[in-house]
Structures are given as structure tokens and as C-alpha cells.
N, C-alpha and C positions, 0 to 999 in steps of 0.2 A: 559314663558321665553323659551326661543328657544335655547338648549347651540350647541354649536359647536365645533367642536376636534381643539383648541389652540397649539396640538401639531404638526402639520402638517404644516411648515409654509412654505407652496411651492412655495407662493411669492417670496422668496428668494433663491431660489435653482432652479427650471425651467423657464427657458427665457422665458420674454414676451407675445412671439409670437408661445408658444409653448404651454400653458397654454391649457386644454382641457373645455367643455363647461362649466360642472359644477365648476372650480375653476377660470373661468372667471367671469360666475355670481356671485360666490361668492365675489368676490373683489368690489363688489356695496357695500357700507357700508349703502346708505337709506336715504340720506340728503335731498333726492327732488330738488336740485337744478337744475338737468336736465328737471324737470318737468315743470320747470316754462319759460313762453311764453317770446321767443325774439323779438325780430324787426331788419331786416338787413336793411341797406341803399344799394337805386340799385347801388349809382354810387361807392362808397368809400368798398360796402362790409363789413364796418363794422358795427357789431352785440350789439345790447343795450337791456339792460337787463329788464323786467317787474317784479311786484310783483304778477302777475298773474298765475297762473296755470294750470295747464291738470285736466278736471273735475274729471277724472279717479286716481287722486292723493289720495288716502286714508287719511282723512286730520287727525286722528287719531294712524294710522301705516306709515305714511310717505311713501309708498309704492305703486307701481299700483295694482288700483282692478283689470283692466282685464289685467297683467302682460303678459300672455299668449298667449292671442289673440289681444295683444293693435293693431296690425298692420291693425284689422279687423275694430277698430274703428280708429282709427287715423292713417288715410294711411301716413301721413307725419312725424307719429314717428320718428327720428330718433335713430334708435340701433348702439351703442357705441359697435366697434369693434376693437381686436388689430390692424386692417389693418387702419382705423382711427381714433383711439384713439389719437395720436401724432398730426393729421393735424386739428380736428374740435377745432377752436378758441373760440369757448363759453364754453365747458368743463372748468369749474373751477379747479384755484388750488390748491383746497381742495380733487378736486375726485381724490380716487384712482387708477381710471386706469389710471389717466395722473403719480399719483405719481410714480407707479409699470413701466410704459412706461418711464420715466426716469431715473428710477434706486431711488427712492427716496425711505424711511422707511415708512411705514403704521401709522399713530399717532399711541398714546397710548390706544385711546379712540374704535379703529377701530373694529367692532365685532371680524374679524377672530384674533387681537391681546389678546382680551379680552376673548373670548370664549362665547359671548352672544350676539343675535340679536339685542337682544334690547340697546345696548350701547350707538350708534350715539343715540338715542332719551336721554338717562339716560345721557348722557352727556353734553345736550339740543348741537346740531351738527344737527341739520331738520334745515328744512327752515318755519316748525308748527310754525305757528301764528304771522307771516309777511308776509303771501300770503294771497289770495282768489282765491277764483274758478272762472273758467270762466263763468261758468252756472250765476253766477252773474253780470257780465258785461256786455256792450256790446263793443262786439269783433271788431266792426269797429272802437270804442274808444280807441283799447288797447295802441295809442301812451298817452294817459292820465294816464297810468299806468306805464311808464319808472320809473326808478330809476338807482341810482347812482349806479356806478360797485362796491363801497363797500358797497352796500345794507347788504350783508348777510356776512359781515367782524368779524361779531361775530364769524363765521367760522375760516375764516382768521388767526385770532389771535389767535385761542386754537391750532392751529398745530405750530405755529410759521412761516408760510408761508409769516408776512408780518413784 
């Protein structure tokens, strides 16, 4: 168990866009839901959701294994910044930096509220054991793998976001 200083709740007191690097990664709570592979349409732009994954997803810690160097393997990562946090439309309602980017509260459940890493999981808040790896698929398939935009609404509904 991983605890975390619950006293320090900076979310709330430094702006946004001022947040320095360690208190931005910290505002990741661990859900996986960035992890999981989209589909955009060219003409409409709009972004549909898979039940599929980043092999790199620790399907155990809900977390990237190579967190560090993901850019080395997955050049198309995209890293969730305050500069766009606000504008990328697949970030779920549930993630934090969109809630923090709106002025919104952290759930209850959220580590840095609870003081433990392990919460989003203890809370069941992952996206663990609704996905699969892509090492399993194949990836030219992956529109076989769409699902509905309340896939992971189990989310949804323990923040009250819906």
C-alpha cells in the first residue's frame, strides 16, 4: 500500500495550469480509461470507444509498465497536459484532470482524497476486467471491439457524474 500525504490538498488552492510536474501526475487516480484504444472517424472527428487496451497496461496495477518511457514504445501515446487537458474529447468524465480543469471536486474514492494509491482499485474505479490486451487482437479488427460510450459507466455513477 502506497499512502500519500492527504494533507496537502493542492488541487484546491494552486490553479490548474500552475500545478508543477509531480502534483500533476499525481492527479492521475489509475482508472486505465486513457489506456484503452479509440477509433476516430476522418470525416465527423468523432472519437468511439474500444474495450481494448495498451499492451503496456498492467492489467493487475491498472497502471503503465513502461510509465516512463511509454513514448519510446508507443510514439502515439498521447500525454494528458494542462495545456490540453480541456480540449481532448475522449478524456472521460470521470478523469481528474478534466475534473481539476473545471473547477470540479476529486470523488471520495480518489487516492490523493483518501491518502492511498490503491483506492481507485479498492473502490473497483479501473477499467480491470472489461478490457483486453491488444497483444490479443488483431488490431486491424479493432472496429470489432467498439463499445457503447457507457461501457465503463460503472465509473460514471460512483462520482455522480451521470
Amino acid at each position: 500500500m502506497t499512502k500519500i500525504n492527504k494533507q496537502d490538498r493542492f488541487w484546491e488552492t494552486i490553479p490548474f495550469d500552475q500545478l508543477d510536474q509531480k502534483q500533476w501526475e499525481s492527479l492521475c487516480d489509475g482508472c486505465g480509461q486513457c489506456c484503452a484504444h479509440k477509433l476516430q472517424d476522418d470525416e465527423t472527428e468523432e472519437v468511439f470507444l474500444t474495450n481494448v487496451v495498451c499492451q503496456y497496461l498492467d492489467h493487475q496495477t491498472c497502471h503503465c509498465s513502461v510509465y516512463e518511457n511509454r513514448h519510446q514504445y508507443v510514439p502515439d501515446c498521447i500525454k494528458i497536459t494542462p495545456e490540453n487537458a480541456k480540449t481532448l474529447n475522449w478524456i472521460p468524465e470521470t478523469c481528474a484532470y478534466r475534473l481539476v480543469a473545471n473547477g470540479k471536486p476529486l470523488p471520495e474514492w480518489h487516492p490523493l482524497v483518501v491518502g492511498d494509491r490503491a483506492s481507485t482499485k479498492q473502490a473497483n474505479m479501473t477499467i480491470l476486467n472489461k478490457v483486453i490486451s491488444e497483444e490479443d487482437v488483431e488490431m486491424d479488427d479493432l472496429e470489432d471491439y467498439l463499445v457503447e460510450d457507457d461501457y465503463f459507466s460503472h465509473l460514471l455513477v460512483k462520482i455522480g457524474a451521470k
